[in-house]
C-alpha positions as CSV (number, residue, x, y, z in Angstrom):
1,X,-125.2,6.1,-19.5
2,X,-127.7,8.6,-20.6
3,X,-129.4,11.3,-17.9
4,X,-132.7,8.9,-18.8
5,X,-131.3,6.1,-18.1
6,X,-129.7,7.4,-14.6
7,X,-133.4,9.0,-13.9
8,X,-134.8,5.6,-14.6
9,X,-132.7,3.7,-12.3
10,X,-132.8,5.8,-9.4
11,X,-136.7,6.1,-10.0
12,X,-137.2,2.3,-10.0
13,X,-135.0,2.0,-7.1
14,X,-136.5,4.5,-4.8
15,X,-139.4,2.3,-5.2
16,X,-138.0,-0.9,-3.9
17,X,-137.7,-2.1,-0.5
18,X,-135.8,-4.8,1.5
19,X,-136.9,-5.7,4.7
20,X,-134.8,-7.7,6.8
21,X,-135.9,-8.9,9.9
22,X,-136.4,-12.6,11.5
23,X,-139.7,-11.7,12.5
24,X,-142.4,-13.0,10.5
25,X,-145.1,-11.1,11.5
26,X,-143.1,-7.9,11.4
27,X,-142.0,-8.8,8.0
28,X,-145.8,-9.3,7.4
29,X,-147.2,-5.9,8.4
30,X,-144.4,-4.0,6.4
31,X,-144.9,-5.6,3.5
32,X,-148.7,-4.8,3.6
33,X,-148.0,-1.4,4.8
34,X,-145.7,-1.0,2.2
35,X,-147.4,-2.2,-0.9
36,X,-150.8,-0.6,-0.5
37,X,-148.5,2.4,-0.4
38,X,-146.8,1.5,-4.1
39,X,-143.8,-0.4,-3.2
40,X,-142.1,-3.5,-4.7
41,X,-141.2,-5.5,-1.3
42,X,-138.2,-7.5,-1.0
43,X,-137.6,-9.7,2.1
44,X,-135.0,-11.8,3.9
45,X,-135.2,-13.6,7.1
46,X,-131.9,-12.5,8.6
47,X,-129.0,-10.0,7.8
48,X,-127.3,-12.9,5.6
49,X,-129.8,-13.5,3.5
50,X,-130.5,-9.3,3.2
51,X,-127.2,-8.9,1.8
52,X,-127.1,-11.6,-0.6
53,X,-130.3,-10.0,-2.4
54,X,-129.6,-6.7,-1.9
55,X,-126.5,-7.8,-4.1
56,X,-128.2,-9.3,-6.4
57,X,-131.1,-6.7,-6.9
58,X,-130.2,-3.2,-4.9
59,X,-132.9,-1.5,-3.5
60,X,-134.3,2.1,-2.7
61,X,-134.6,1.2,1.0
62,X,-133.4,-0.9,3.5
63,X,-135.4,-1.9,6.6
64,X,-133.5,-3.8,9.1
65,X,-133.9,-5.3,12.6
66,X,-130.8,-5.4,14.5
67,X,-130.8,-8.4,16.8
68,X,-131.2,-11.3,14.1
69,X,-129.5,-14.9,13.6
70,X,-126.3,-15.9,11.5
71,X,-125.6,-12.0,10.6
72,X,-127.2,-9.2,13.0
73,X,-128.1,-5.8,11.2
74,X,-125.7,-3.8,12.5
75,X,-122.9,-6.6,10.8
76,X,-125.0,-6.2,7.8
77,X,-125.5,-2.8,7.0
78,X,-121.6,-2.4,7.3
79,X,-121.1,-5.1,4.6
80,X,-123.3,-3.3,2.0
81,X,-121.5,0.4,2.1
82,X,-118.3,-2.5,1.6
């Protein structure tokens, strides 16, 4: 892989975000918040479904709530650095 091609990557992922929370209305406000400030916003409804698209298309940043429904965040967050 070229030094462009590293650059590239890590500047398209920077600009990606996953937020995970079971919340709709928080899920809501950080995605607006988040957009008007240039981010592509990923989200999942609880830590199960965060990890399976995080695998699929790794992000930047990860913003998770903790208490959450079939995986918590805490479960999660160890199963991605796995």
């Amino acid at each position: 892989m070229t030094r462009a091609q590293i650059v590239n990557t890590c500047e398209s992922m920077t600009a990606s975000t996953l937020i995970i929370d079971d919340d709709d209305a928080v899920r809501g406000l950080l995605r607006s918040v988040l957009e008007a400030e240039g981010y592509e916003v990923t989200e999942a409804a609880n830590g199960r479904q965060g990890l399976n698209q995080y695998r699929l298309k790794p992000t930047g940043l990860v913003i998770t709530d903790i208490h959450m429904p079939e995986m918590n965040g805490l479960v999660m967050l160890l199963e991605l650095t796995r």
